[in-house]
C-alpha positions as CSV (number, residue, x, y, z in Angstrom):
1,X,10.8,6.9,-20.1
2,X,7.5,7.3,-18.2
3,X,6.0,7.5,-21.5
4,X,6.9,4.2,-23.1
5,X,5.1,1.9,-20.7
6,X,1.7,0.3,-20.9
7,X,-0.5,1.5,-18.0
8,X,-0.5,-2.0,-16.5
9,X,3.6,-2.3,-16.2
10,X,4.0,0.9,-15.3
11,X,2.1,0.0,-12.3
12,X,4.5,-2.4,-11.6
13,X,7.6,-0.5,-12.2
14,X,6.9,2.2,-10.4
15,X,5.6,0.2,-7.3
16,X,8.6,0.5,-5.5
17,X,8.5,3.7,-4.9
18,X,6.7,5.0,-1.6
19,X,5.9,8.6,-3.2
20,X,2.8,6.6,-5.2
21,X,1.6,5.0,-1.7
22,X,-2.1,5.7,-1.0
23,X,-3.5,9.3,0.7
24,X,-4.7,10.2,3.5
25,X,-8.6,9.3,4.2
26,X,-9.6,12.0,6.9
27,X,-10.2,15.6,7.5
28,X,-7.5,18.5,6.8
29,X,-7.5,18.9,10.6
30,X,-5.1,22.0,11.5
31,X,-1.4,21.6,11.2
32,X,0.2,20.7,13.8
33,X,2.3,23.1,16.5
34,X,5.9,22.4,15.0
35,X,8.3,22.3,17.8
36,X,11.8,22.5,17.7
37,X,13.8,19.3,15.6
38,X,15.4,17.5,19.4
39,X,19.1,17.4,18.6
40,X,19.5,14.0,16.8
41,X,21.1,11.4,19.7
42,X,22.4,8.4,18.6
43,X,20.9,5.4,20.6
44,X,22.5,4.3,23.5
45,X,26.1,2.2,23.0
46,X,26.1,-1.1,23.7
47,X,29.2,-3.4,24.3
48,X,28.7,-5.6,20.9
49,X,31.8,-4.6,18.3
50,X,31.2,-3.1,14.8
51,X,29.8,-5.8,12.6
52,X,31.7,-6.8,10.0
53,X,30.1,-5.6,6.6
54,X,28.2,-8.5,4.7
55,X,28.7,-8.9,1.4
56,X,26.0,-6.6,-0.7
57,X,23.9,-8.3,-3.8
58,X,25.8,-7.3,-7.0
59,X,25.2,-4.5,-8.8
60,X,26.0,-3.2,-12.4
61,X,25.8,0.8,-12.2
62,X,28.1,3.0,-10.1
63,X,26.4,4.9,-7.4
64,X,27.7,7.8,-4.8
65,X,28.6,6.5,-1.5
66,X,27.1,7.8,1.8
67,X,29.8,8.2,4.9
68,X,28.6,6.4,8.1
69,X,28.9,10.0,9.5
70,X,26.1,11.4,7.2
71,X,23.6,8.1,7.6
72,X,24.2,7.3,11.1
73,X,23.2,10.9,11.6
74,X,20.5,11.0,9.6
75,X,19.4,7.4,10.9
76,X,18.7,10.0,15.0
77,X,17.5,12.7,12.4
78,X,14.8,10.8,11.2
79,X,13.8,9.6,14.8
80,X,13.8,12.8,16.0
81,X,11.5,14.2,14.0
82,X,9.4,10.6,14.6
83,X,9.2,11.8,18.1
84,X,8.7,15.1,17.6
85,X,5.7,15.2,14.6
86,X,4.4,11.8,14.8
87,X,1.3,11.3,17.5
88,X,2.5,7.9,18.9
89,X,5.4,6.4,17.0
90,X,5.1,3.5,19.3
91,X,2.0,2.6,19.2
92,X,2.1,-0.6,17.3
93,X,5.6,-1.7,18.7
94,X,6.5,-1.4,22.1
95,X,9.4,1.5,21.8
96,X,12.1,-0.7,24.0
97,X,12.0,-3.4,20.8
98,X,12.5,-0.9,17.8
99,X,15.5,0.8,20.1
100,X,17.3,-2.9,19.8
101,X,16.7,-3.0,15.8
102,X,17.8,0.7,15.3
103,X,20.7,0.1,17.4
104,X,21.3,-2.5,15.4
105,X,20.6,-0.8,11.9
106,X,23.0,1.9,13.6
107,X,26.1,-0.6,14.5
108,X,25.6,-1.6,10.6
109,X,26.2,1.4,9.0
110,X,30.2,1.3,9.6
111,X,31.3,1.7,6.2
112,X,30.0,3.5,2.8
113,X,27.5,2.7,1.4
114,X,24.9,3.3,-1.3
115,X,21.8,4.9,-1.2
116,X,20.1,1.9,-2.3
117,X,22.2,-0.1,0.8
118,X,21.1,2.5,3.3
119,X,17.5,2.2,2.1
120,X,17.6,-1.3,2.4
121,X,19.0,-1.1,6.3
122,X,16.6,2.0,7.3
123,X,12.8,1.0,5.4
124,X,12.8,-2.4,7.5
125,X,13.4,-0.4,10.9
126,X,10.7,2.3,9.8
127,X,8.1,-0.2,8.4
128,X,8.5,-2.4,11.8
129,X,6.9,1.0,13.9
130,X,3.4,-0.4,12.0
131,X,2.4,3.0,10.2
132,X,1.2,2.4,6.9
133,X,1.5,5.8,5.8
134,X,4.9,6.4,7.5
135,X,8.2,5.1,5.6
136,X,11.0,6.0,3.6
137,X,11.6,6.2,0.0
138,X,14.7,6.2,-2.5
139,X,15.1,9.8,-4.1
140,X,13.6,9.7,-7.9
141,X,17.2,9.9,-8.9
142,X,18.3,6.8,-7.5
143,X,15.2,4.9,-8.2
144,X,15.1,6.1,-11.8
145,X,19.3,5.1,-12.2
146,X,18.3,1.3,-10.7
147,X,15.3,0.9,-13.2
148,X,17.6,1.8,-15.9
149,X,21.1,-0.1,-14.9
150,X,20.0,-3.4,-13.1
151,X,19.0,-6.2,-14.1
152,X,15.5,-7.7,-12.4
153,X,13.5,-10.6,-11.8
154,X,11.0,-11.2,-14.7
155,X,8.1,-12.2,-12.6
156,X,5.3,-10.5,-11.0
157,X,3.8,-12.6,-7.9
158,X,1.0,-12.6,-5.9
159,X,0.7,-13.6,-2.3
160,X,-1.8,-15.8,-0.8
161,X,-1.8,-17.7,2.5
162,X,2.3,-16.6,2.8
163,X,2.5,-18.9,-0.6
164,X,3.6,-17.2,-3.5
165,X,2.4,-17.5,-7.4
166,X,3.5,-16.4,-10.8
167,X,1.2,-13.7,-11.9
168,X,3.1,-11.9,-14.5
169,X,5.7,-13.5,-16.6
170,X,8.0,-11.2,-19.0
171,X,10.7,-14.3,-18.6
172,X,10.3,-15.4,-21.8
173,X,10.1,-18.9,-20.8
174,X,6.8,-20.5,-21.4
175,X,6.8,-23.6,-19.1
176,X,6.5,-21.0,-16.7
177,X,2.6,-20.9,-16.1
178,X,0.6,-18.1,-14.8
179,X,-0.6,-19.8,-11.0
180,X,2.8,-21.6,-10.9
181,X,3.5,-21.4,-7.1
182,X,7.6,-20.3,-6.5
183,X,8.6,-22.6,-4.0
184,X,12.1,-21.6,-3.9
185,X,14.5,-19.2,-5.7
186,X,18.3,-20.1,-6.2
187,X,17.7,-22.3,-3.3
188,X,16.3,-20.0,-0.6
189,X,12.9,-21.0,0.4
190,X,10.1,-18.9,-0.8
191,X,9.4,-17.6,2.6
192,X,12.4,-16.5,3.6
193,X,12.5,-14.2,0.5
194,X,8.7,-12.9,1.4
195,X,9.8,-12.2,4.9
196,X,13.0,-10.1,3.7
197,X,10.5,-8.1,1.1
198,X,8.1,-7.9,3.4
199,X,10.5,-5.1,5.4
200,X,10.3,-2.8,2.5
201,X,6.7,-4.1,1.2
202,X,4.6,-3.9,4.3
203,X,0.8,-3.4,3.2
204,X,1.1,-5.3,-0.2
205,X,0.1,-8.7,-0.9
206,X,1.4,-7.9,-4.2
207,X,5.4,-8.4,-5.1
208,X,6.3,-6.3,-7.9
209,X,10.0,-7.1,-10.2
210,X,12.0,-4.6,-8.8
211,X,11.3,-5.9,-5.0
212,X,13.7,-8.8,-5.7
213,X,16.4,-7.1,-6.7
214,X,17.0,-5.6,-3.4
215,X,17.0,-9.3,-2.2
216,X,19.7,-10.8,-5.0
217,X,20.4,-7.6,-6.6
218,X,21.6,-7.8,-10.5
219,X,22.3,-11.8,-11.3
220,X,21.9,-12.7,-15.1
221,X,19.9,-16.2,-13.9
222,X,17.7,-17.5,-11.3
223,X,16.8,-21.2,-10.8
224,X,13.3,-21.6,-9.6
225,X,11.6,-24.5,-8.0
226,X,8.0,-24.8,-9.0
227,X,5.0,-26.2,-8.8
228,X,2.5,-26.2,-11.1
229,X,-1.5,-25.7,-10.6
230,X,-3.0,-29.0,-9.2
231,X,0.2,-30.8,-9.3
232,X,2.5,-32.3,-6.4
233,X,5.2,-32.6,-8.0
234,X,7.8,-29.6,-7.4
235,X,10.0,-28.7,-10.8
236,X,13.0,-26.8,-11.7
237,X,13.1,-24.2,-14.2
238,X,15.7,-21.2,-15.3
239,X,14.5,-17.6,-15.8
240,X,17.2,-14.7,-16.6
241,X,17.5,-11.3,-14.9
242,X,16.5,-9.0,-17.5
243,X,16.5,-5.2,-18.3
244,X,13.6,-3.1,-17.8
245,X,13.5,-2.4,-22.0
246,X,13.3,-6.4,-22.3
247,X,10.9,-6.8,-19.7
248,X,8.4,-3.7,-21.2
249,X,9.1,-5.7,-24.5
250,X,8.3,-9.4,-23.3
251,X,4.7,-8.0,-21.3
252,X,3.6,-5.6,-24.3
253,X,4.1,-8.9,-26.6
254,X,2.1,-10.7,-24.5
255,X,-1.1,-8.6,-23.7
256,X,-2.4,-5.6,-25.5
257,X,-1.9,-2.1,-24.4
258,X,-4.6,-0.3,-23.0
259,X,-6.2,2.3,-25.2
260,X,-6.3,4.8,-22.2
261,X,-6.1,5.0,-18.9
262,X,-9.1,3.6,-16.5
263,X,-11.4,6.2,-15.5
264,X,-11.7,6.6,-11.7
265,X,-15.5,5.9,-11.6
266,X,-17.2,3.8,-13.6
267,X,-21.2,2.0,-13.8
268,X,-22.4,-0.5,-15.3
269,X,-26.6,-2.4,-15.5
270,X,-25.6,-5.8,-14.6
271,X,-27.0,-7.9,-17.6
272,X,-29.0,-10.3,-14.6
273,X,-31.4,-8.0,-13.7
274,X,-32.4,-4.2,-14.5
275,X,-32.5,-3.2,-10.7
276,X,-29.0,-4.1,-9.6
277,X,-26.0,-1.8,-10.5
278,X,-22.5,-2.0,-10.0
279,X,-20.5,1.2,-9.5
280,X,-16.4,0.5,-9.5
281,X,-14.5,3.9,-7.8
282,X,-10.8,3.1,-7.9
283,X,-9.6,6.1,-6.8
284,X,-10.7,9.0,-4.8
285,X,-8.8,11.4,-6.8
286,X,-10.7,13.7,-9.5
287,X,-14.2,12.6,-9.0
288,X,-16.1,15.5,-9.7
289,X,-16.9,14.6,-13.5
290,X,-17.8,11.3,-12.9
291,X,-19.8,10.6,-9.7
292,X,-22.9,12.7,-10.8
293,X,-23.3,11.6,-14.0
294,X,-23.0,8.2,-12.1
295,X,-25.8,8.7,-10.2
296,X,-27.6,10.4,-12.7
297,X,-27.6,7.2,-14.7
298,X,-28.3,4.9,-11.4
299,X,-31.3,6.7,-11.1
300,X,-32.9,6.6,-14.6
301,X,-31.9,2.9,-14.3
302,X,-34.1,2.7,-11.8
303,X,-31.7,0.8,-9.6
304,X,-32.6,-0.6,-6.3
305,X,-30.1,-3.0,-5.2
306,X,-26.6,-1.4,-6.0
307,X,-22.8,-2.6,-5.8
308,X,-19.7,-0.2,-5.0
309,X,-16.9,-2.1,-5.8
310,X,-13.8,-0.4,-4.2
311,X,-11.5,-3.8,-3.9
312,X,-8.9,-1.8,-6.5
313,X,-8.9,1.7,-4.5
314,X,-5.6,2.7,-3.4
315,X,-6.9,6.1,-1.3
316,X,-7.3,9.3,-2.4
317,X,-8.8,12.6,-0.6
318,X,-10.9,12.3,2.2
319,X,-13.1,15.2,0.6
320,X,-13.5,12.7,-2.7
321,X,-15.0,10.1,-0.1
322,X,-17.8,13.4,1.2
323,X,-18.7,13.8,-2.5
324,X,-20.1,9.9,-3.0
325,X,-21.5,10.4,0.4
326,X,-23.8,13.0,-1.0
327,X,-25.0,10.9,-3.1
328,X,-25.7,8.0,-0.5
329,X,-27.4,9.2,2.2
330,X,-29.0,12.2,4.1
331,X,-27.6,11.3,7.1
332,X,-25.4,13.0,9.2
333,X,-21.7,10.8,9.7
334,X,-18.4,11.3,10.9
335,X,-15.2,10.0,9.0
336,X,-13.6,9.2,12.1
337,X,-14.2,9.2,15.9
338,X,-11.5,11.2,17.5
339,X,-8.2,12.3,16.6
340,X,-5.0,13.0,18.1
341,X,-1.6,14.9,17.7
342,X,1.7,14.7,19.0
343,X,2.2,16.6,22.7
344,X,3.6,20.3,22.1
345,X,7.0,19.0,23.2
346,X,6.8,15.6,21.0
347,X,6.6,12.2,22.2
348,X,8.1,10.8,25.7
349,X,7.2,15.0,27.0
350,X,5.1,15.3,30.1
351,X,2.4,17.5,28.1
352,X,-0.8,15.7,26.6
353,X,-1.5,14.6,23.5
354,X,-3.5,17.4,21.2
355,X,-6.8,15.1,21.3
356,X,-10.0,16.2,19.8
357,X,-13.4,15.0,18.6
358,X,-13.9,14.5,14.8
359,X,-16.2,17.1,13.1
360,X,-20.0,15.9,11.9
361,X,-20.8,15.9,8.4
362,X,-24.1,16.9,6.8
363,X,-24.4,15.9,3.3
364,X,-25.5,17.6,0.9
365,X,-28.3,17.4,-0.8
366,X,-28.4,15.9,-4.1
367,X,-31.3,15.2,-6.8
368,X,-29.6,12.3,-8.0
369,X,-29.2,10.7,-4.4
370,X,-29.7,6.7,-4.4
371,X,-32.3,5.3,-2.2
372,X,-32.5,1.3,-2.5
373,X,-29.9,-0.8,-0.9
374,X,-26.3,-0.9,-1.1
375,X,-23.2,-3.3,-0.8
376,X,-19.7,-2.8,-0.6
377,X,-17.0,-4.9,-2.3
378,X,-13.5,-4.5,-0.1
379,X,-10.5,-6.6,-0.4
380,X,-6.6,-6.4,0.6
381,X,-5.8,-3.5,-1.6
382,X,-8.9,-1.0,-0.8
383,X,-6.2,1.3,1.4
384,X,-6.5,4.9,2.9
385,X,-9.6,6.9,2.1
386,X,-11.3,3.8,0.5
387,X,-10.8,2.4,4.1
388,X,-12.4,5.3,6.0
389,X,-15.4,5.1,3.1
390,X,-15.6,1.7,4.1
391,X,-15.9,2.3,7.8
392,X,-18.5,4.6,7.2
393,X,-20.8,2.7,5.5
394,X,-20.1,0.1,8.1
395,X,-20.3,1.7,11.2
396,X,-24.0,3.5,10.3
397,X,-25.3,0.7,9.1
398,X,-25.6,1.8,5.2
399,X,-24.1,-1.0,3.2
400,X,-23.8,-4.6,3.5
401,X,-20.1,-5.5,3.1
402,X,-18.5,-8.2,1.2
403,X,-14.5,-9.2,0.2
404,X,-11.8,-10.2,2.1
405,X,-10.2,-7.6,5.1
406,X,-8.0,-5.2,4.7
407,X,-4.5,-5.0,4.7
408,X,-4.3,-1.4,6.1
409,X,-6.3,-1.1,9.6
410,X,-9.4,0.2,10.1
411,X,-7.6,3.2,12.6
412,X,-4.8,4.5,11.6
413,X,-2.6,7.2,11.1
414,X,-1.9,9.5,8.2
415,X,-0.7,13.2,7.8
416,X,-3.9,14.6,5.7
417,X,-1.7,18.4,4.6
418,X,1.4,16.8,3.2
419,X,0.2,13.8,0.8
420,X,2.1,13.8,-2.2
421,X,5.2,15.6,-1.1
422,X,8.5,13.6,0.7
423,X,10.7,15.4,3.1
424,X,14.8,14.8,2.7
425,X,17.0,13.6,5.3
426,X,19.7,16.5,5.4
427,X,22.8,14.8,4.9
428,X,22.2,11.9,2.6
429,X,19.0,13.0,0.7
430,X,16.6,9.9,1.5
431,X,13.5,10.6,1.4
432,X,10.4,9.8,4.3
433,X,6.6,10.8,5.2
434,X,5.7,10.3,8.6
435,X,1.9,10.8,9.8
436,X,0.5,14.0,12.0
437,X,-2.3,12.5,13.5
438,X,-4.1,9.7,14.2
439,X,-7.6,8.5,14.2
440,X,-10.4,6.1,15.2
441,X,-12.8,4.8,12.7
442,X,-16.4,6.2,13.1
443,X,-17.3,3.6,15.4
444,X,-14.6,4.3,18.1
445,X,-13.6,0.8,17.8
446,X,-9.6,1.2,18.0
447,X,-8.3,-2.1,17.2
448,X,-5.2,-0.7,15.5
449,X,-4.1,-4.3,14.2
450,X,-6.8,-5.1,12.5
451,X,-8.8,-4.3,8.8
452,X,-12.0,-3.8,7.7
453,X,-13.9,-7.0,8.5
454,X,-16.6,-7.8,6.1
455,X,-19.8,-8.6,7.4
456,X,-19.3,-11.8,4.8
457,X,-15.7,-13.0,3.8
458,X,-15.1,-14.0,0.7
459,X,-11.9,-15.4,-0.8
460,X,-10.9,-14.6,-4.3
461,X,-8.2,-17.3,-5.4
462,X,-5.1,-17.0,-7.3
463,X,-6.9,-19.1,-10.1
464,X,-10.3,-16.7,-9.9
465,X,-7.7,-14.2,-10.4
466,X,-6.1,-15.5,-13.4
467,X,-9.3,-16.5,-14.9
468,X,-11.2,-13.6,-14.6
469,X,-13.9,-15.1,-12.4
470,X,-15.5,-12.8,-9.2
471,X,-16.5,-15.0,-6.6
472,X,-17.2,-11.4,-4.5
473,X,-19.7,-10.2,-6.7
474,X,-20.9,-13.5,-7.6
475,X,-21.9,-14.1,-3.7
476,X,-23.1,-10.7,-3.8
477,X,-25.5,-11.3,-6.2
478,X,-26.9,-14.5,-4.7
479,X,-27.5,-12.5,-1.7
480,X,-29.6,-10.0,-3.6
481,X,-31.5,-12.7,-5.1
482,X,-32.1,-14.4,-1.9
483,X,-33.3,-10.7,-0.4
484,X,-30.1,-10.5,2.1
């Protein structure tokens, strides 16, 4: 089927699966000492009875049920291994607060239920630890039979300031303006619905179709309350769930298909003035055709002032992120302060974490290396390796930076060996990635809650969005002109 979609909706289909969530950004460091799996332990019982089941959102398809054996076991599996691989499952959220929720989670999973049901009760309590690049994910199988049975909500949104605005429409109703801000849906309040997506859709300020179907699940109409750009006045109007086919049909209608699919580098003269450049990497993933010849053209250019944009980069290979440094500077950096591993005996053992230093790198050297000055564009999805770039070019002082934070923090955690590939749960099959190790940004600064701050913040709204207009590079500009 993967076949039939435009590159833009296939984006948005396959969003809800956490096997296309960014890579790692550091070093292959060596793996890990494995230690024995602890027997999984269920937590401890409390005195509150067996919940009684709430009613699930309705479905159409027929899926296998999971015994409350098999996921309450799998629910300590998962944990176990937690403690045993990850560095510091705990260090975003004190451990005595997630042991509440997963007792909790485990109380709830009294009677059968569907791999879809069981993901919805386990990715909340996983998310919650803080790790952006540890979660669980629905097995292709199940994902694949959901897309294809189930109806969905025909509207992409966008979050901004926890307000939420139409930013795809493949409804078919036309009142229904792109920048129209959802104020309710079948009378829950907007944010009610954000918070419950928000447990599977941690690190996204982008709400794809299929995210709202684990919220009402597969209802032929929803009514909307809606407000319209620059007006007060709130609305009602009616969309219907719809199929994926319908929805491919109602977005290909309405925008043209790309001719092929976006290059991961590409350079362009800005039209302004001969000496400024713009250089757009969205990925760090298969780089080696395209940076040279990049650079190659920067320099015949005869570019002094240039712009990386990396606003769109989901991550990549940390090694991806050394090959534009060649180009960049002849300095030596780091990618990342210090690292750490899980204790040989996992976490809560009395042995010390595996800490280490992270390695120097020289670069390269490179005929085609750029010498003038150089700003970086970030923004709420640059993720992963495009973060670590980012701190490097921040923390020695090589590029003025401009955007918006980012969603993923600036330390973090990651498991740089085992990228593209989920594990299995052994009894019901979900799927998971939990990191390896952990590490602090170049500077040593360890402020784990936080982004990438730009050295100037600048906003991009929902109507800039729609309109095509870049107030990042247009600021970015206007300090180039003023010699900033």
């Amino acid at each position: 089927m993967k076949h039939l979609l435009s590159a833009r909706f296939l984006f948005i289909v396959l969003f809800l699966s956490l096997t296309l969530a960014a890579c790692s950004a550091v070093p292959a460091e060596p793996s890990p000492i494995e230690s024995p799996v602890a027997s999984p332990t269920a937590p401890p019982p409390t005195d509150a009875p067996t919940p009684t089941p709430t009613p699930s959102a309705p479905v159409l398809g027929t899926y296998e049920l999971l015994s409350p054996e098999d996921m309450r076991a799998d629910l300590d599996e998962l944990f176990a291994r937690l403690h045993n691989n990850h560095p510091d499952p705990y260090l975003w959220r004190p451990k005595a607060e997630v042991d509440i929720d997963r007792q909790q989670v485990y109380d709830e999973l009294s009677q059968p239920l569907s791999m879809a049901e069981y993901y919805k009760k386990v990715a909340p309590l996983v998310n919650s630890l803080g790790d952006d690049h540890t979660g669980v994910a629905l097995p292709d199988d199940v994902f694949q039979a959901i897309i294809q049975q189930e109806l969905l909500f025909p509207l992409g949104v966008q979050i901004q300031n926890q307000r939420a605005y139409v930013i795809e429409n493949a409804s078919g109703n036309d009142e229904i303006l792109l920048g129209t801000e959802i104020l309710s849906v079948n009378g829950i309040p907007m944010p009610d619905i954000l918070a419950e997506i928000k447990g599977y859709l941690p690190f996204s300020h982008s709400v794809k179709v299929a995210y709202f179907w684990y919220v009402f699940g597969s209802i032929e109409e929803y009514t909307l309350e809606l407000k319209l750009p620059g007006q007060e006045s709130p609305f009602t109007q009616t969309v219907p769930g719809l199929n994926i086919m319908t929805i491919m049909q109602n977005l290909q209608s309405s925008e043209p298909a790309p001719d092929a699919p976006p290059e991961p580098v590409t350079y362009t003269r800005l039209p302004e003035d001969e000496t400024i450049g713009l250089l757009r990497i969205d990925s760090f993933v298969g780089l080696g055709n395209f940076i040279k010849p990049a650079f190659a053209q920067i320099q015949q250019d005869g570019i002094q002032h240039l712009i990386i944009d990396v606003r769109a980069n989901g991550g990549g290979m940390y090694d991806q992120a050394g090959l534009v440094m060649d180009f960049l500077t002849d300095q030596p950096y780091r990618v990342c302060s210090k690292y750490w591993q899980a204790p040989a005996g996992g976490y809560g053992s009395e042995a010390t974490r595996r800490e280490s230093a992270c390695d120097t790198h020289q670069p390269f050297e490179q005929p085609e290396r750029y010498q003038g000055k150089l700003y970086l564009l970030v923004g709420s999805k640059t993720f992963s390796t495009a973060v670590t770039f980012a701190t490097i070019l921040q923390d020695y002082d090589l590029a003025v930076l401009v955007g918006e934070e980012t969603l993923a923090p600036a330390s973090y955690c990651t498991h740089p060996q085992h990228l593209y590939e989920l594990d299995k749960l052994p009894r019901t099959g979900l799927e998971y990635r939990n990191s390896h190790s952990c590490y602090v940004r170049p500077s040593g600064e360890a402020n784990w809650l936080r982004g990438v701050v730009p050295d100037f913040i600048v906003e991009t709204s929902i109507e800039d969005m729609l309109s095509g207009h870049d107030p990042v590079l247009e600021y970015t500009l206007e300090l180039i002109r003023n010699g900033e």
